[in-house]
C-alpha positions as CSV (number, residue, x, y, z in Angstrom):
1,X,11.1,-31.0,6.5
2,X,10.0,-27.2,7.5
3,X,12.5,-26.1,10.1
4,X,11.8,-22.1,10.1
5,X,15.3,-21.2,9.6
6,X,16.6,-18.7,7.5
7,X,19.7,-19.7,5.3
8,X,22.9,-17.5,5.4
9,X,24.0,-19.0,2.2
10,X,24.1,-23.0,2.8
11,X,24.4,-22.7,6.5
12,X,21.0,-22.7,8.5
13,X,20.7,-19.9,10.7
14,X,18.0,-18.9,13.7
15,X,19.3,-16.8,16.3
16,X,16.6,-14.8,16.7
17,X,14.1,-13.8,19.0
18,X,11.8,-12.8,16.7
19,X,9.1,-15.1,14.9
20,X,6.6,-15.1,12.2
21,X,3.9,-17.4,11.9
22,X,2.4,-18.8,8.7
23,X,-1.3,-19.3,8.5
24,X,-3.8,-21.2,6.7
25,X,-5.9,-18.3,4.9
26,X,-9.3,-20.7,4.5
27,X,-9.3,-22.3,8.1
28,X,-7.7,-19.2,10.1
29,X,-5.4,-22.0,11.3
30,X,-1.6,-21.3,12.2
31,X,0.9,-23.9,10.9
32,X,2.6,-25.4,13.6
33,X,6.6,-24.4,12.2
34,X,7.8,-21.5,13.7
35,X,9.8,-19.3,11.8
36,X,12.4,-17.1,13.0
37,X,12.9,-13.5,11.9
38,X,16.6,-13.3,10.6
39,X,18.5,-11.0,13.1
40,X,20.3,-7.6,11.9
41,X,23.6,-9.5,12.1
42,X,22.3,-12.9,9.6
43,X,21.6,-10.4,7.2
44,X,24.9,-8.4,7.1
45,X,26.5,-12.2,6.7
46,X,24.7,-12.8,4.1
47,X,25.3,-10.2,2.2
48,X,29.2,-10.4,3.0
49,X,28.5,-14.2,1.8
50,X,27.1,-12.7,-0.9
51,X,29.6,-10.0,-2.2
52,X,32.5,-12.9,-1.8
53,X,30.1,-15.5,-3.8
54,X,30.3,-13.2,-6.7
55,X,33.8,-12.7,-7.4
56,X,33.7,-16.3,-8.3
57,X,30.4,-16.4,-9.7
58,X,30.8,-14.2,-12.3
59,X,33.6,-16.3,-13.2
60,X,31.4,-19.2,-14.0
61,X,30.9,-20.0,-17.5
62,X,27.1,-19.5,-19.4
63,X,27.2,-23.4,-19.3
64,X,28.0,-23.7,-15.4
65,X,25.0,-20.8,-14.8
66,X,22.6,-22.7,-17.4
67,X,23.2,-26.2,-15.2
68,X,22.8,-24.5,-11.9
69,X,19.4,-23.0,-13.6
70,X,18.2,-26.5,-14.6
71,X,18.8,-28.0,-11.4
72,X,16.7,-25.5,-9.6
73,X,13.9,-26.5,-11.8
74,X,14.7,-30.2,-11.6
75,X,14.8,-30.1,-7.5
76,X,11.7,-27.9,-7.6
77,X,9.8,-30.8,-9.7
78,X,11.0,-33.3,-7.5
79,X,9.5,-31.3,-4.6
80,X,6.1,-32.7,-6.1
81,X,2.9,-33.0,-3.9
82,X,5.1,-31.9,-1.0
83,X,5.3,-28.6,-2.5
84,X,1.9,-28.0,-4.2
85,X,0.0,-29.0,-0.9
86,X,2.0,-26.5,1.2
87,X,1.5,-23.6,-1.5
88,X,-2.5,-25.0,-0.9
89,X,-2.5,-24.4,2.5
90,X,-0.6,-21.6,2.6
91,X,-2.1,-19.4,-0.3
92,X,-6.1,-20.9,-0.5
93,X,-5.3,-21.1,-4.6
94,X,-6.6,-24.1,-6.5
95,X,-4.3,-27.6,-6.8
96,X,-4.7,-26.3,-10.7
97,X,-3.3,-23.0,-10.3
98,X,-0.1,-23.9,-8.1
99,X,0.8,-26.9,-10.6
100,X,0.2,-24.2,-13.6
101,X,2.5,-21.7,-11.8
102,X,5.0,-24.1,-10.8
103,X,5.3,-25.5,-14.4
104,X,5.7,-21.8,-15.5
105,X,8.5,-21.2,-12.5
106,X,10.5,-24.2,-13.9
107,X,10.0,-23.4,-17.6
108,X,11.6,-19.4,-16.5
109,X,14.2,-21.1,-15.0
110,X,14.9,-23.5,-18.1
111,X,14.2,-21.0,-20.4
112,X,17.1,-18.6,-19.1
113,X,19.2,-21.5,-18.7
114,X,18.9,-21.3,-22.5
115,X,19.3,-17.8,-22.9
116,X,22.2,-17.8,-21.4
117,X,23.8,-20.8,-22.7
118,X,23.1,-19.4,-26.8
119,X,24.7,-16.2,-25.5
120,X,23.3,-13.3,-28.0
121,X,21.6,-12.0,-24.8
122,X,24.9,-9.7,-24.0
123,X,24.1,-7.5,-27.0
124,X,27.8,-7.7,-28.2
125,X,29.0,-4.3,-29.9
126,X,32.1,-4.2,-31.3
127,X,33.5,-1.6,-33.6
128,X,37.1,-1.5,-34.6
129,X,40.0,0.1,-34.5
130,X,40.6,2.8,-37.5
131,X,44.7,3.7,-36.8
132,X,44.8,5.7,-39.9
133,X,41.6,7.4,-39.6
134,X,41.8,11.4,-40.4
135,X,42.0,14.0,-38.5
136,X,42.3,11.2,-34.9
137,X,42.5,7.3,-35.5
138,X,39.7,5.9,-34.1
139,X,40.3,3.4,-31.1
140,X,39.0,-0.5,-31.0
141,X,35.7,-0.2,-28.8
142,X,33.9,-3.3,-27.6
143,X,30.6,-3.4,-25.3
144,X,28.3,-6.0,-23.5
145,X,25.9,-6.8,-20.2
146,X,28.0,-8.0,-17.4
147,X,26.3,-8.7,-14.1
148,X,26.5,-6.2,-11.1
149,X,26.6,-7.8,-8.2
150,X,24.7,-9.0,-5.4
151,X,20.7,-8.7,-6.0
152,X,17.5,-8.4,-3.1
153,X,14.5,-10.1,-4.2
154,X,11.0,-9.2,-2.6
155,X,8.6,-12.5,-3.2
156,X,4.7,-11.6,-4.2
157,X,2.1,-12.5,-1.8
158,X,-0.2,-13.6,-5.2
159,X,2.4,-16.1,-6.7
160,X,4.2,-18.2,-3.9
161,X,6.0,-19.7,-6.7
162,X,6.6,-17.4,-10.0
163,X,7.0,-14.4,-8.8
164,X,8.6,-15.5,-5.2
165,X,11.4,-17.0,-4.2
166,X,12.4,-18.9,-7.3
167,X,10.5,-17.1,-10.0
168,X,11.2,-14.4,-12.3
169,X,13.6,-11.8,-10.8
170,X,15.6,-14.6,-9.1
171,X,16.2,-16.6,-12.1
172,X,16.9,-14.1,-14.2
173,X,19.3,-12.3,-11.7
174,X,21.0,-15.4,-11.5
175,X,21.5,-15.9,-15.2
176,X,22.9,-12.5,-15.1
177,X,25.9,-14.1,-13.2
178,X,24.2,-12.0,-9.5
179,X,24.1,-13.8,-6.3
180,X,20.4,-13.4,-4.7
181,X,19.6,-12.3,-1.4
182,X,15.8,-13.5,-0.8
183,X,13.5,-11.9,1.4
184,X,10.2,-14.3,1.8
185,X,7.0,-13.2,2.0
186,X,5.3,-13.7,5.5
187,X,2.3,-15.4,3.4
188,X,4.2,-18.3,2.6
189,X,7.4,-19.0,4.4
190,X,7.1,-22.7,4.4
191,X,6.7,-22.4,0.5
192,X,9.9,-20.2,0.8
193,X,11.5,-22.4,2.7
194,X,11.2,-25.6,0.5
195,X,12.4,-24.1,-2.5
196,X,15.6,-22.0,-1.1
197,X,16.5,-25.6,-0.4
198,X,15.6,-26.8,-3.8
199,X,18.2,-23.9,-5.0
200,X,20.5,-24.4,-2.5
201,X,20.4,-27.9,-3.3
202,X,21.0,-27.0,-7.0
203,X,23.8,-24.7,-5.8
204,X,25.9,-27.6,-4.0
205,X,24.8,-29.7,-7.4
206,X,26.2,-27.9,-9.6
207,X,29.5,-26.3,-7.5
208,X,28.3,-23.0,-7.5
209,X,30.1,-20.9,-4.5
210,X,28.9,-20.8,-1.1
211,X,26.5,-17.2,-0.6
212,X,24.8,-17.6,-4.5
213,X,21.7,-17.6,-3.1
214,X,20.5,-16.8,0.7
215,X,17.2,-16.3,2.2
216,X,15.8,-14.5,5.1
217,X,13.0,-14.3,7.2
218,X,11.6,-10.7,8.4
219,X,9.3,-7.9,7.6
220,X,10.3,-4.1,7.4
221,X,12.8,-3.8,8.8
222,X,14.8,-7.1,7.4
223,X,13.6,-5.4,4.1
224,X,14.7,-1.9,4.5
225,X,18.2,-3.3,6.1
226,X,18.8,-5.3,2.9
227,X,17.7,-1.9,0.7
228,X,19.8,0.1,2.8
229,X,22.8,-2.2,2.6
230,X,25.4,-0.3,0.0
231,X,26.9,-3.7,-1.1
232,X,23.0,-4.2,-2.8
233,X,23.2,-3.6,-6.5
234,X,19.5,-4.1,-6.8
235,X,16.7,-4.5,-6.1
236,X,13.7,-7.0,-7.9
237,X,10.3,-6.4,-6.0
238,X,6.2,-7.4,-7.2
239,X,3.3,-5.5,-4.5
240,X,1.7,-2.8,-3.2
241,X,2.4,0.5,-4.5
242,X,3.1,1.6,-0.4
243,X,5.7,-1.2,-0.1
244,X,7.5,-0.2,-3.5
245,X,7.4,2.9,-3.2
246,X,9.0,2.9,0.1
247,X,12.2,0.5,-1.0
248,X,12.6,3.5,-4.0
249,X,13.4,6.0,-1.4
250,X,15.1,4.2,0.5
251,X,17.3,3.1,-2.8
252,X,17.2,6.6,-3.8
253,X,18.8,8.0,-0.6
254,X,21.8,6.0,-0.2
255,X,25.3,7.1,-0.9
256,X,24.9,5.4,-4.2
257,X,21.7,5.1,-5.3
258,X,20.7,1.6,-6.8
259,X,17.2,1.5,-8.6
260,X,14.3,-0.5,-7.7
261,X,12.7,-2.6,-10.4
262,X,9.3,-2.8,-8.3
263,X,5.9,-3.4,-10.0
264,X,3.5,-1.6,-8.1
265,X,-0.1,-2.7,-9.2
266,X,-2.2,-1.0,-11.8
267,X,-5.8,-0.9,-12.6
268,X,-6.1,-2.1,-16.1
269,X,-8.2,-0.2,-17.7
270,X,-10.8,-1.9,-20.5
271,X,-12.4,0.6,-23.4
272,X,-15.4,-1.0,-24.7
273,X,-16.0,1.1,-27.7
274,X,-19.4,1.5,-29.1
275,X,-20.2,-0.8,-31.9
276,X,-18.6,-3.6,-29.9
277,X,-20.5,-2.9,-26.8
278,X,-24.1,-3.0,-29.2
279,X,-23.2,-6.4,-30.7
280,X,-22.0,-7.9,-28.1
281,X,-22.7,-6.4,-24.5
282,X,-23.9,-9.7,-22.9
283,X,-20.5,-11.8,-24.0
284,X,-18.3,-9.2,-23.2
285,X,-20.2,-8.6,-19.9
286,X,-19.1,-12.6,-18.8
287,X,-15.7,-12.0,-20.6
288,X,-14.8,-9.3,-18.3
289,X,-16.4,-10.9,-15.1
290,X,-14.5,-14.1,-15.5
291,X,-11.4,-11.7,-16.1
292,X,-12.1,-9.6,-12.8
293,X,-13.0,-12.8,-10.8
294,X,-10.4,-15.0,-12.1
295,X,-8.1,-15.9,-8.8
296,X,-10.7,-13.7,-6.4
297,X,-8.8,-10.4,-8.6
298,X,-5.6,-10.7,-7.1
299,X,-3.5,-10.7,-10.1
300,X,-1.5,-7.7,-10.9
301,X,-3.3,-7.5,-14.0
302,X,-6.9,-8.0,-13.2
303,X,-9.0,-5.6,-14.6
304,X,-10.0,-2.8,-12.1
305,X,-12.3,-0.4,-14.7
306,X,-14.3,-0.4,-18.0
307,X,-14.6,3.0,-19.9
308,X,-17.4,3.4,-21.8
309,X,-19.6,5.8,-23.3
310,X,-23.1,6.3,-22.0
311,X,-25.7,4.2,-24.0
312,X,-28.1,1.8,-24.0
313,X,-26.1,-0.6,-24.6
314,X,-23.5,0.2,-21.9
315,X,-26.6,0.0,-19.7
316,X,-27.4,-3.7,-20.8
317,X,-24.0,-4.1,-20.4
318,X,-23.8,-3.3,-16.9
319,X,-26.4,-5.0,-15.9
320,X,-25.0,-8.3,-17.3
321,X,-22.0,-7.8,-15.5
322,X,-23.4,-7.1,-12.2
323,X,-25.4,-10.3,-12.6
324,X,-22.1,-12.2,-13.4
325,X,-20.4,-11.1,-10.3
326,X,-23.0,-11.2,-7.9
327,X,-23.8,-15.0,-9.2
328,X,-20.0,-15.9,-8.8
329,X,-19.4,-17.5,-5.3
330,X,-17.1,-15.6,-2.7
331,X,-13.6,-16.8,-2.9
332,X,-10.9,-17.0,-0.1
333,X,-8.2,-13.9,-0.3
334,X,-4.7,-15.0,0.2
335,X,-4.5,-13.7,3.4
336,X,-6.3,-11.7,6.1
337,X,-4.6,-8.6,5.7
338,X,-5.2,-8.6,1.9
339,X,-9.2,-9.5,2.8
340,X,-9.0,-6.3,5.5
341,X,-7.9,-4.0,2.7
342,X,-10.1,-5.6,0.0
343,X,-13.1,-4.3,2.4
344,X,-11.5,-1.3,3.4
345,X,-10.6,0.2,0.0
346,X,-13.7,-1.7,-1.7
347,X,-16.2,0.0,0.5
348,X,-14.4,3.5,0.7
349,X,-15.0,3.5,-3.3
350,X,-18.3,2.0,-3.0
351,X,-19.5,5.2,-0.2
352,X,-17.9,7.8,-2.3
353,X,-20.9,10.4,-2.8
354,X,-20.3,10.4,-6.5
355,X,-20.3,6.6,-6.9
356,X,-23.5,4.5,-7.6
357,X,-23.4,0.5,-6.4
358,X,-26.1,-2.3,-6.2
359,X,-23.8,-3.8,-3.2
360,X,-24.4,-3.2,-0.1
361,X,-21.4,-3.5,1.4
362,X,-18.1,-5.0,0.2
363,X,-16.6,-8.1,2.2
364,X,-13.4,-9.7,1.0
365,X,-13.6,-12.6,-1.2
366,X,-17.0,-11.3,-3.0
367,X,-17.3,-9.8,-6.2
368,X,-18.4,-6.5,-7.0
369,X,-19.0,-3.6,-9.4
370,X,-20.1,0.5,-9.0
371,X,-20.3,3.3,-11.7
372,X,-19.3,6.8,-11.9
373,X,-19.6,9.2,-14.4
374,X,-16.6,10.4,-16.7
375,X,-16.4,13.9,-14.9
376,X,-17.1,12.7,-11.5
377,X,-14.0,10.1,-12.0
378,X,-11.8,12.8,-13.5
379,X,-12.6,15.3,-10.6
380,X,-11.8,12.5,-7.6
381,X,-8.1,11.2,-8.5
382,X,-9.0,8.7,-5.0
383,X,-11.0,6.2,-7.1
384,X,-8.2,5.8,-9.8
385,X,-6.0,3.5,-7.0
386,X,-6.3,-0.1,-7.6
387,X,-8.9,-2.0,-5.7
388,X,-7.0,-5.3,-4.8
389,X,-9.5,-8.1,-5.4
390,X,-12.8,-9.0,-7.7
391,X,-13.9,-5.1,-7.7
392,X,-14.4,-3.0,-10.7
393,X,-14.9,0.4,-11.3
394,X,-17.4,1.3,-14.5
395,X,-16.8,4.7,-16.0
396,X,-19.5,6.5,-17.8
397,X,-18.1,8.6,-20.0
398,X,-21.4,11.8,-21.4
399,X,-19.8,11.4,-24.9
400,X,-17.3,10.4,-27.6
401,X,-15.3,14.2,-26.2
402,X,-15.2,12.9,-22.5
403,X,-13.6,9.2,-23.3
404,X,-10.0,10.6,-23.8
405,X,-10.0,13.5,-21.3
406,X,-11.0,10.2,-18.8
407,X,-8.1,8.5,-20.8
408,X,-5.8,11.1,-20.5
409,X,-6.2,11.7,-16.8
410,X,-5.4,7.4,-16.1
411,X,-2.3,7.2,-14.2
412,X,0.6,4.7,-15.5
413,X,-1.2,1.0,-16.0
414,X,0.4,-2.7,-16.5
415,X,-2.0,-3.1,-19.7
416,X,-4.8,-1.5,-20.9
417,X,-7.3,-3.2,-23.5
418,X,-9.4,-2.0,-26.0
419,X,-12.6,-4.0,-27.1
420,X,-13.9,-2.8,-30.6
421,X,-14.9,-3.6,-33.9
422,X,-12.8,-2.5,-37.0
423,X,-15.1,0.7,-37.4
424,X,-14.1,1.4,-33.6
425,X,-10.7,1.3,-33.8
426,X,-11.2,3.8,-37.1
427,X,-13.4,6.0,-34.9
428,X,-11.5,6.2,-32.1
429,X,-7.9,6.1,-33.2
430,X,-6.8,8.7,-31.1
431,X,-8.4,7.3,-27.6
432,X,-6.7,4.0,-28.8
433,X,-3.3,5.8,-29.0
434,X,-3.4,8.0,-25.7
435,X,-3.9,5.1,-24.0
436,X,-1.4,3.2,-25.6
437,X,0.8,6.1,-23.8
438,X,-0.5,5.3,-20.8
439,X,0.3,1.5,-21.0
440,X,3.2,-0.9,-21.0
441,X,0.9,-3.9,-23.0
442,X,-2.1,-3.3,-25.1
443,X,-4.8,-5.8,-25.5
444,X,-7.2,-5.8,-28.7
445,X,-10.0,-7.5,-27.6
446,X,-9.1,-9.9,-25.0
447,X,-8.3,-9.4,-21.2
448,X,-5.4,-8.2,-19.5
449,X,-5.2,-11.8,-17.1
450,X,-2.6,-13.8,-18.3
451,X,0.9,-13.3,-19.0
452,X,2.7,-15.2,-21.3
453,X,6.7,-16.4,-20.8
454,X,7.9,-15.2,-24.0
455,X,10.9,-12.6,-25.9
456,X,8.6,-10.1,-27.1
457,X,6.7,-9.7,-23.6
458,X,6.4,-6.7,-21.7
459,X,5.3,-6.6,-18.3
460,X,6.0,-3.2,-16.7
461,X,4.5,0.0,-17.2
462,X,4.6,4.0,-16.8
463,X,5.1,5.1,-13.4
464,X,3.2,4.1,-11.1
465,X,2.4,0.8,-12.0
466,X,6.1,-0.3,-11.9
467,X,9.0,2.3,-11.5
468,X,10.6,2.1,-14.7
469,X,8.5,1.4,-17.4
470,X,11.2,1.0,-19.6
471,X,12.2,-2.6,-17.7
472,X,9.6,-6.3,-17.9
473,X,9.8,-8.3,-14.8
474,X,8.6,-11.0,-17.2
475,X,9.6,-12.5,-20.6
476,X,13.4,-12.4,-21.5
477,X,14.7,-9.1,-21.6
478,X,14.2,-9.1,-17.4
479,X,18.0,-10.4,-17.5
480,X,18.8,-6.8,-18.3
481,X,17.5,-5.2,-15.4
482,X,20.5,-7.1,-13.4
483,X,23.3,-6.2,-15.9
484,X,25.1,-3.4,-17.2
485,X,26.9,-2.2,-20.0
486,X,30.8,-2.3,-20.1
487,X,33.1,-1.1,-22.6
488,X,36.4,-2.9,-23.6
489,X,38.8,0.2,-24.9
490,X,42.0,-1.0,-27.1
491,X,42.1,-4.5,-25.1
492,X,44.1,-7.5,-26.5
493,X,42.2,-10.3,-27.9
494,X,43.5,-12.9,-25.4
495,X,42.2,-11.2,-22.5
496,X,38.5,-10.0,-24.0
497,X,35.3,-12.0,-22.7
498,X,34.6,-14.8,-25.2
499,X,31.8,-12.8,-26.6
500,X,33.9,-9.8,-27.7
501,X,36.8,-11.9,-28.8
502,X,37.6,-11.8,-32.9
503,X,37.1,-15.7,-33.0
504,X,33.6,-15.5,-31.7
505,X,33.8,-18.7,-29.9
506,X,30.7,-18.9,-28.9
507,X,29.0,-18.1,-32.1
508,X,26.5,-15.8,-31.3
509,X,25.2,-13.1,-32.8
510,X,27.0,-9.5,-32.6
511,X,26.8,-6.0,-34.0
512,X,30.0,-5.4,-35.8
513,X,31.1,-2.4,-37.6
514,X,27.1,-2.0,-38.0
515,X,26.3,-5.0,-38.9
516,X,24.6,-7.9,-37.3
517,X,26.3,-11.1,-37.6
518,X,27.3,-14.2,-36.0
519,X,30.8,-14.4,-38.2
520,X,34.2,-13.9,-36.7
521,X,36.2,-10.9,-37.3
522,X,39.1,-11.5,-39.9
C-alpha cells in the first residue's frame, strides 16, 4: 500500500503541509496518493538517525552488509507485478524495460553483496616494519577503504529503479558500510515509496540499525537542506547538468567541503570515419537511429551528434537517418517537464541561423535530426549542450583538418564512439586519440546505449558530463566513491581490521611488501 509518507528511518513520517503529486505521463492523469513533502525538521532527524545508525553500522561484518544487500534484492523481487505496473504508470517505459532494469537493480545489489563478502575490494596495503633500517627504522604501515559516513542519494528521473532509490549509488554506499539518506524523484514517488520499504524491510530482516536507510519527499529545497547538512559525507546524484551543478556548490561551500559524485549528461559523440561511412552509410544510418530513439533518447548515453566529414556518402548517410527517425513513431517522455524542455532546447537548436533541419518544428516525444557545418559548430559553443530526448546533431566537418579541431573543441562526454574500418582507424589515429581524451568510455563501432554491470566498466567522464571523471557510478569500483583511505601506523595485530591483520582471516588478496598476495604474513 502507497501511503505518501516519507520514512525517518523505519518510522513513517508526514507532518507536512507541503505535497507533491505523482502523475501518469501518457494519460496526464494524477495518482490519487498524496505525498507529503518531508518538513525541515524530518530531515534533520533523519540525518541524526543517520549519523547514530553508523557507529554501529560500520561495525557490521562484510557477511551482515552482504545479507542486508540480498534481502533488498529479494524483497524488491517479491514486490513483482505490484512494482513493475506502478514504475508503468509512473515513467510511460515499456513492461520490458522496467523488468530488464529491475533485474539489473537486483543483480547490483547481489553483485556488491559479493564484493563485499570476498573482501579484496579494500585494496589492503601493508608494508612492514624495518626496526633496524639505516639511517631511521622504518615504521609498520597498513592502509585500506573504510566507509565515511552518512551518504545523500539523488534518484534519476530516466531509471525509477537502477539508478533511483535502490540502484547504484545506494547499493554501493551501503556496501561501503554508509547509511543512505534518499531523496526521491518527484517523477516516481510511489516507485520510491515501495522500494524504501522493500529496504527497510531488508533492514529489520537482517538487524541492521535503525536510520541505515531513510527517505524523503521534497524538491530544492529538501535537496539543498540535505547538501548543506555538514553531517553529509556525500553526495551520489544522476541529472541535469543545472541540478548537479548546483549540489557542487553548494557541497563546495560548506565549512567542510564534501564532493559530489553527480553525472551530468553528455552528448555522446559518434565519428563515422570515411571508408566506413562509403561501405556502409545505410546500416549505420538505422544503427544510429535505433541508438538515438531507443527509450524516446532519454538515456544518459544516447547519442546527441555524428561527426563526419563532408561527402557523398555522409550525404546518403543523412538522408537515411532522417528517413529512420522521421518513420519512428513519437514516444511518450517521462514527464511533462522533460517533454517542455525536449521542445524548448530541440527547437532553439533547430532555429539557430547556422543550423539546417527538414523538421518543422520539434514536439516532445518525436524524433529528429539537423546539420551544421564543422566551423559553424566550433564558432556557437550553444549547440554542444545535450538535447534530452530522440534529437541529434550532424556535424559536417570541410575536411580530414577540421574533424579534430571539432574534436578538440567537444566538452567532457560519458562515451564517445568511433565507427571505422581498419584503414580508418590507421588514418585517423590521432582524431581517435583526442577524443579518447575527451571521453570516459570508447566505443569501436557500436553505440554508446547500453551499459553493462561489470569490474572493468567505466561510467563517468571529464567534466562536465560527471564532476569527477576519475569516479564510475556504474560497475564495481563505484564502492570507492563512498570510502576512504585510512592508515594503521605501528598498531598491534589484535586490534587491526581483519583485512590488515598478519593471519589474513579473510583470505583476500593484499599488497604486501610489494607484492600481491592472498598469504598471511609470517
Amino acid at each position: 500500500m502507497i501511503t505518501g509518507q516519507n520514512f525517518i528511518g523505519k518510522s513513517p513520517a508526514s507532518t507536512g503541509s507541503k505535497n507533491l503529486t505523482s502523475y501518469n505521463p501518457a494519460s496526464g492523469e494524477a495518482f490519487k496518493e498524496v505525498f507529503v513533502e518531508a518538513t525541515e525538521k524530518e530531515v534533520n532527524e533523519a540525518v541524526d538517525l543517520a549519523v547514530k545508525a553508523f557507529k554501529a553500522y560500520r561495525k557490521k561484518s562484510s557477511t551482515e552488509r552482504a545479507n542486508f544487500l540480498r534481502a533488498i534484492a529479494k524483497n524488491i523481487m517479491d514486490l513483482d507485478h505490484v512494482l513493475v505496473e506502478r514504475a508503468m504508470a509512473e515513467t510511460a517505459l515499456p513492461e520490458g524495460r522496467i523488468q530488464g532494469e529491475r533485474g539489473r537493480t537486483c543483480n547490483q545489489l547481489n553483485a556488491f553483496a559479493d564484493i563485499i563478502e570476498e573482501g579484496s575490494w579494500v585494496n589492503a596495503r601493508i608494508d612492514t616494519a624495518i626496526p633496524d633500517r639505516q639511517p631511521i627504522p622504518k615504521p609498520d604501515l597498513r592502509k585500506m577503504e573504510m566507509p565515511i559516513g552518512p551518504i545523500a542519494v539523488f534518484g534519476a528521473s530516466n531509471f525509477p529503479l537502477a539508478f533511483s532509490t535502490a540502484g547504484g549509488d545506494t547499493a554501493s554506499a551501503l556496501a561501503a558500510g554508509n547509511p543512505v539518506i534518499v531523496k526521491g524523484h518527484e517523477s516516481h514517488l510511489g516507485t520510491n515509496e515501495l522500494v524504501s520499504r522493500a529496504i527497510l524491510k531488508a533492514a529489520e530482516e537482517t538487524g541492521m540499525p535503525d536510520g541505515v536507510f531513510s527517505m524523503v519527499n521534497g524538491g530544492i529545497s529538501v535537496g539543498q537542506q540535505l547538501v548543506k547538512d555538514e553531517r553529509i559525507k556525500a553526495v551520489g546524484f544522476t541529472g541535469s547538468f543545472r541540478g548537479g551543478r548546483a549540489l557542487m556548490d553548494s557541497a563546495a561551500a560548506r565549512k567542510n567541503p564534501i564532493p559530489v559524485y553527480a553525472e551530468m549528461g553528455s552528448t555522446n559523440p559518434v565519428i563515422a570515419f570515411p571508408e566506413k561511412l562509403t561501405q556502409e552509410a545505410a546500416v549505420l544510418a538505422q544503427t544510429l537511429a535505433s541508438s538515438v530513439t531507443l527509450g524516446v533518447g532519454q538515456f544518459c548515453t544516447s547519442p546527441g551528434l555524428l561527426l563526419a566529414i563532408k561527402s557523398d556518402a555522409l550525404d546518403a548517410f543523412k538522408a537515411e537517418l532522417a528517413t529512420a527517425l522521421s518513420s519512428t513513431p513519437k514516444g511518450v517522455m517521462l514527464n511533462e517537464s522533460i517533454g517542455k524542455s525536449y521542445e524548448r532546447t530541440g527547437n532553439e537548436v533547430r532555429n539557430h541561423q547556422t543550423v539546417t533541419s527538414s523538421s518543422e518544428k520539434i514536439e516532445a516525444g518525436a524524433a529528429a535530426t539537423v546539420s551544421v557545418s564543422g566551423a559553424d559548430f566550433m564558432a556557437n559553443p550553444e549547440l554542444h549542450h545535450e538535447v534530452f530526448g530522440p534529437f541529434i546533431i550532424v556535424v559536417e566537418c570541410a575536411d580530414q583538418s577540421e574533424l579534430p579541431q571539432v574534436v578538440d573543441a567537444l566538452d567532457g562526454q560519458l562515451t564517445g564512439s568511433i565507427l571505422a574500418t581498419d584503414s580508418d582507424l590507421v588514418n585517423y589515429e590521432e582524431v581517435i586519440n583526442s577524443l579518447r581524451e575527451k571521453v570516459g568510455r570508447i566505443i569501436y563501432n557500436g553505440m554508446p546505449t547500453g551499459v553493462e554491470v561489470c569490474p572493468a566498466m567505466h561510467h563517468g567522464g571529464p567534466y562536465p558530463s560527471s564532476s569527477n571523471g576519475r569516479y564510475t557510478s556504474v560497475g564495481y569500483d563505484a564502492i570507492t566513491r563512498f570510502t576512504r583511505p585510512v592508515a594503521f601506523q605501528s598498531w598491534p595485530n589484535s586490534v587491526l581490521p581483519e583485512e590488515l591483520k598478519d593471519s589474513n582471516p579473510k583470505g583476500i588478496s593484499r599488497l604486501i611488501n610489494g607484492e600481491l598476495t592472498n598469504k598471511a604474513i609470517e
